[in-house]
Wavefront OBJ file of the C-alpha trace (Angstrom):
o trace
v 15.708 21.280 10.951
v 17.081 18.397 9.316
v 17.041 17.973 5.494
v 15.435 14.896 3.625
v 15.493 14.246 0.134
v 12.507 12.692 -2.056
v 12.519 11.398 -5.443
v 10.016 9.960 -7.966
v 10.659 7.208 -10.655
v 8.391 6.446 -13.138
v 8.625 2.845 -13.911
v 7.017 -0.479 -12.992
v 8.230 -1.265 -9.338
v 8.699 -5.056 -10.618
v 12.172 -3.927 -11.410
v 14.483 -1.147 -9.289
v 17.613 -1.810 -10.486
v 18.820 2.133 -9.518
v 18.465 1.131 -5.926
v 20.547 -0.885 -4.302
v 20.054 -3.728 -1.780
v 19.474 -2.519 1.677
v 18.939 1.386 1.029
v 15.321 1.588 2.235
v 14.650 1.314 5.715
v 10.374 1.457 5.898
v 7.806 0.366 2.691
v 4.471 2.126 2.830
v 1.819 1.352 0.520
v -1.223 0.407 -1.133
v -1.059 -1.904 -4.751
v -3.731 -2.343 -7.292
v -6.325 -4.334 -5.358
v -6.565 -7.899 -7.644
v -9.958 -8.888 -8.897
v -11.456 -4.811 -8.179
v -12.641 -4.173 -11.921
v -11.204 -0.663 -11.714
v -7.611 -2.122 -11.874
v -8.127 -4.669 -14.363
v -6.426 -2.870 -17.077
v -3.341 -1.468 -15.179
v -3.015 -5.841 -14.121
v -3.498 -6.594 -18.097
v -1.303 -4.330 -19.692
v 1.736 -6.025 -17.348
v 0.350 -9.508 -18.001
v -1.594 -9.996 -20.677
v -2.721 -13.271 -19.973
v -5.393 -11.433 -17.125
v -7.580 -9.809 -20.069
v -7.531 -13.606 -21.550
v -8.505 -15.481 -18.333
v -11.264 -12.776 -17.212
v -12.988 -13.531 -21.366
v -12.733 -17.068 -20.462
v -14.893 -16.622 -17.191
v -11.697 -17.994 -15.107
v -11.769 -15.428 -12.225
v -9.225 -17.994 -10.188
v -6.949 -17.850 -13.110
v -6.649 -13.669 -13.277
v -7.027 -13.617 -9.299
v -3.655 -15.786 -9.727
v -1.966 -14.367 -12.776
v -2.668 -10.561 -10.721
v -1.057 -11.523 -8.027
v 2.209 -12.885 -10.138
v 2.521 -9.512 -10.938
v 2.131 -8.055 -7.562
v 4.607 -10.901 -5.830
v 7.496 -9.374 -8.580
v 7.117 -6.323 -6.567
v 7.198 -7.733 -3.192
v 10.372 -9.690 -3.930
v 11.832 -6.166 -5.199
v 10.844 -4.202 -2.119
v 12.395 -7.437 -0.098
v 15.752 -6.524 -1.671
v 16.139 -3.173 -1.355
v 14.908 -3.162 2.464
v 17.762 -3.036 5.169
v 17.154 -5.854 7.736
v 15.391 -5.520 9.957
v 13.329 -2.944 7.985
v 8.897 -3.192 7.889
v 6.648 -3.329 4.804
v 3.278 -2.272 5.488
v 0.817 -2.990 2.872
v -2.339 -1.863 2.589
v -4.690 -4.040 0.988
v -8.723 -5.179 0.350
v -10.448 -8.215 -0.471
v -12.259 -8.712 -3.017
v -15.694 -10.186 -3.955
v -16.522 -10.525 -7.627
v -19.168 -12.420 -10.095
v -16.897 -14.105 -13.318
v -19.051 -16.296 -15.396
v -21.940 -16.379 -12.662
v -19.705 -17.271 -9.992
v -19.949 -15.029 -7.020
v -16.776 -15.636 -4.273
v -14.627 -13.542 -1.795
v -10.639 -12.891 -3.583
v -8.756 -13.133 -0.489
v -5.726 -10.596 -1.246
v -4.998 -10.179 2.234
v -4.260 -13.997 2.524
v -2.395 -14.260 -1.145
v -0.090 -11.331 -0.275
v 1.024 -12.810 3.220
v 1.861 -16.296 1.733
v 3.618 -14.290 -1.096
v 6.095 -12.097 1.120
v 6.658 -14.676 3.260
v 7.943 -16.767 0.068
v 10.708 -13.932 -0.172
v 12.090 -14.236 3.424
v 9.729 -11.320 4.783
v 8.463 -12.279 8.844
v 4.701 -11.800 8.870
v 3.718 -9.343 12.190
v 0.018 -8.817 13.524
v -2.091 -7.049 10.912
v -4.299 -4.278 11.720
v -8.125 -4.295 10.379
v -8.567 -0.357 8.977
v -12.542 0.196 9.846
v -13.555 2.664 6.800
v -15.940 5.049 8.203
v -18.764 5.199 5.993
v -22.162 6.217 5.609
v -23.970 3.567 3.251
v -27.619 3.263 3.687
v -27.603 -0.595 3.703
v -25.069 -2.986 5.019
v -25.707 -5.963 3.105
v -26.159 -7.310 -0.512
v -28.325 -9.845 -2.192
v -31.286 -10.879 -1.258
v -32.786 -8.187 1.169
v -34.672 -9.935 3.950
v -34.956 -13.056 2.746
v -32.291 -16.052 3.734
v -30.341 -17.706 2.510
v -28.981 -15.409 -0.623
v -27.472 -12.152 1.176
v -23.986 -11.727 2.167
v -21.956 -9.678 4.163
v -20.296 -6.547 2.737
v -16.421 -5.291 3.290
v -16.018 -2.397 5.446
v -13.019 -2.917 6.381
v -9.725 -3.666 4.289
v -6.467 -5.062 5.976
v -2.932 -3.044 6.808
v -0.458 -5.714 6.616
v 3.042 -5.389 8.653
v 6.113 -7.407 7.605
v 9.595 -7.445 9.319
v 13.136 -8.123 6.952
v 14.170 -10.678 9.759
v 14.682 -10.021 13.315
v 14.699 -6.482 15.304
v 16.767 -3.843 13.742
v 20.343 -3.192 15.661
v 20.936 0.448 16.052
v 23.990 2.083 15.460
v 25.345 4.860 17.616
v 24.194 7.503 15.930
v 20.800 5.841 15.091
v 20.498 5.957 18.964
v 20.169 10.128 19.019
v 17.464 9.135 15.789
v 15.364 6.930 17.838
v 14.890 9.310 20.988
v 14.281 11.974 18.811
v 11.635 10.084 16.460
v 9.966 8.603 20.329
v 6.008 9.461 19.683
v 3.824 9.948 22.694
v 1.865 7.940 25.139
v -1.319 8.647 23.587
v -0.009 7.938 20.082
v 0.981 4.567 20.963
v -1.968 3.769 22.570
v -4.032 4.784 19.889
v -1.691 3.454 17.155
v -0.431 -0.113 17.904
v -3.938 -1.243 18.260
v -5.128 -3.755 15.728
v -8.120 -1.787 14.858
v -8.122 1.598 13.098
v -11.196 3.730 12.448
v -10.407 6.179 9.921
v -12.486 8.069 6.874
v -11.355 7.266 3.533
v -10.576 10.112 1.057
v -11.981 11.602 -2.484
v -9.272 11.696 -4.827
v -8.220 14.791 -6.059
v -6.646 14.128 -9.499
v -5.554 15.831 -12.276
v -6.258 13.723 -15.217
v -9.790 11.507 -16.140
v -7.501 8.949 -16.790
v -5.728 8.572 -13.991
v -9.144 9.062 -11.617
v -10.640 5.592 -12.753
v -7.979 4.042 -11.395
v -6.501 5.703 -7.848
v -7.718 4.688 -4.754
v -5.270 6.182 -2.249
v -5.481 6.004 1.398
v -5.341 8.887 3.763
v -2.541 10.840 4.975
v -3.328 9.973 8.506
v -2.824 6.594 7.641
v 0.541 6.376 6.334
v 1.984 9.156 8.920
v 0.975 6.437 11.445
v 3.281 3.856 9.922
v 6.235 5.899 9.305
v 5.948 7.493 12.663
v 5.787 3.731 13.879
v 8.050 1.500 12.406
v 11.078 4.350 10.779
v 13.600 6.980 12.482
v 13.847 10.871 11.288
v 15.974 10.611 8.642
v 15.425 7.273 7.565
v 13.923 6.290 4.105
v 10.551 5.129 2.996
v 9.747 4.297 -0.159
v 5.906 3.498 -1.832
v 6.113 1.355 -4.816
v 2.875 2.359 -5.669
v 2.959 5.840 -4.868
v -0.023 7.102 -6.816
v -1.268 10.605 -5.753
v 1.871 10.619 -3.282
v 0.472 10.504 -0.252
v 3.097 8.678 1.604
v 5.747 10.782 0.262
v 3.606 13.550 2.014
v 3.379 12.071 4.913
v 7.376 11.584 4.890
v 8.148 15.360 4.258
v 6.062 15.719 7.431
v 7.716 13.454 9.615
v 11.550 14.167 8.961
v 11.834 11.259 6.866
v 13.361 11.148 2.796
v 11.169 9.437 0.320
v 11.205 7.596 -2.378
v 7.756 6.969 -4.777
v 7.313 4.716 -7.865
v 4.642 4.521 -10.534
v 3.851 2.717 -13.735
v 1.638 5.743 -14.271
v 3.843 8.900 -15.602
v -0.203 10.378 -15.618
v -0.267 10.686 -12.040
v 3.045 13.034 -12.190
v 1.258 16.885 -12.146
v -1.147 15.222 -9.210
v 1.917 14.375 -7.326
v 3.970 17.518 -7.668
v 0.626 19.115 -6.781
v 0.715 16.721 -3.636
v 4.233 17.827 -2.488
v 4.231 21.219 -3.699
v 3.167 22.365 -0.392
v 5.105 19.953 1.535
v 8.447 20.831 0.070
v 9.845 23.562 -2.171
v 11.110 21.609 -5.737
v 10.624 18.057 -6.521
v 13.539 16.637 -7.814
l 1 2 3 4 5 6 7 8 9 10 11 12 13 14 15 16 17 18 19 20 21 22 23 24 25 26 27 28 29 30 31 32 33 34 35 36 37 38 39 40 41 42 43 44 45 46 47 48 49 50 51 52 53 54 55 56 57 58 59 60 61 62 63 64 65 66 67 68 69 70 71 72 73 74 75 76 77 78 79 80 81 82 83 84 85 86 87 88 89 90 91 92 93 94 95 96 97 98 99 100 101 102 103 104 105 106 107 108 109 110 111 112 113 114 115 116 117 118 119 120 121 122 123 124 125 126 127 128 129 130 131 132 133 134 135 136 137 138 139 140 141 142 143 144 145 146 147 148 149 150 151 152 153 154 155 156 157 158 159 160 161 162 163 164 165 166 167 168 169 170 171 172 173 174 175 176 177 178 179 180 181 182 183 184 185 186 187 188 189 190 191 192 193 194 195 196 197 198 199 200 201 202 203 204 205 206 207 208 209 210 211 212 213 214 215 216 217 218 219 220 221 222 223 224 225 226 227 228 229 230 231 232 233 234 235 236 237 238 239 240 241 242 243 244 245 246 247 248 249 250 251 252 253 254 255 256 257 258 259 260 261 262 263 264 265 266 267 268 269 270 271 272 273 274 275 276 277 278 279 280
């Protein structure tokens, strides 16, 4: 059985300076959604200037000024990815009313334009259907035209590629036709539309509960399965409950999670506990 390593660091992910360039080989993960009122105070304690812009009614301003924040983090996980190494994000849109001004945030759109700013190649996305069971599928004006819009049920897994294909050593060979997946996997997998249930977050802390919203393990066991070899490294930047380190332990792959959030720590030894036997 081989042995894989996994390691949390609590600090903002805008700055890694303990990793060096190149050491990470797959990114897996899910940021603070901009302009989704449940993250506005994790965006305005890094930038200050959101809390200012959202008093002022200037929703394009703090959609912007959010997404500074975020694009600090892409350029990071840029860095410290080997070439030819993925980043799969995923990420919602947003619709919000600032100073009576209803409009879509697209954060799908922003992020793309921001990784491909740091040399990242944009792949085809996949469109995650969230299962759910909502008695209406609309908002605003019930039957009338022309006031109602269309609601989000469905929020965007974004795939990025360091450059071109990754070469593979000799030894990476024996790595790759061990990490091969089946037929019905990659059927199932590398299409561009996923149904999948969401999950209820499990937490530890009130605190930390306001603001998770992880995705589920099935989810992020895809992606590593998909786009990393056993043994190879995948780090979350946002690592939250840990799900993605989870999903690591279970596919032969080492781990590495960040968070701003030293609340979410008993949640995410609680996470790996059954996974693996210490976290370290």
């Amino acid at each position: 059985m081989m042995v894989t390593t996994h390691r949390v660091i609590f600090e903002s992910a805008t700055s890694l300076p303990d990793l060096p360039d190149h050491s990470v080989d797959l990114v897996v993960t899910s940021p603070p959604y901009p302009m989704v009122a449940m993250w506005d105070e994790i965006f305005a304690l890094q930038e200050p200037g959101i809390q200012s812009s959202l008093e002022a009614n200037d929703g394009v301003g703090a959609f912007s000024s959010m997404h500074a924040v975020l694009d600090e983090v892409w350029r990071e996980s840029a860095r410290v990815l080997r070439p030819g190494g993925f980043v799969c994000i995923n990420i919602g849109d947003a619709t919000r009313t600032v100073g009576g001004d209803f409009r879509l945030y697209a954060n799908h759109a922003r992020i793309t334009r921001a990784m491909e700013r740091v040399g990242m190649h944009a792949l085809p996305a996949i469109v995650w259907r969230k299962q759910t069971n909502a008695p209406t599928k609309f908002m605003g004006s019930g039957m009338l035209p022309s006031g109602a819009y269309v609601t989000l049920e469905h929020e965007y897994i974004l795939v990025f590629r360091n450059g071109g294909k990754r070469s593979f050593a000799s030894g990476e060979r024996d790595h790759r036709r061990r990490s091969a997946f089946f037929w019905e996997e990659r059927n199932q997998w590398f299409s561009d539309l996923w149904d999948l249930k969401g999950v209820r977050q499990r937490l530890q802390t009130d605190a930390s509960r306001v603001r998770s919203g992880a995705f589920p393990f099935e989810l992020a066991f895809r992606l590593i399965n998909m786009y990393s070899l056993h043994g190879d490294t995948v780090m979350d930047p946002f690592v939250g409950t840990g799900t993605t380190m989870v999903a690591a332990v279970s596919s032969a792959r080492n781990s590495i999670g960040v968070e701003i959030d030293a609340r979410f720590a008993p949640t995410i030894e609680s996470t790996l506990a059954p996974a693996i036997p210490t976290l370290k």
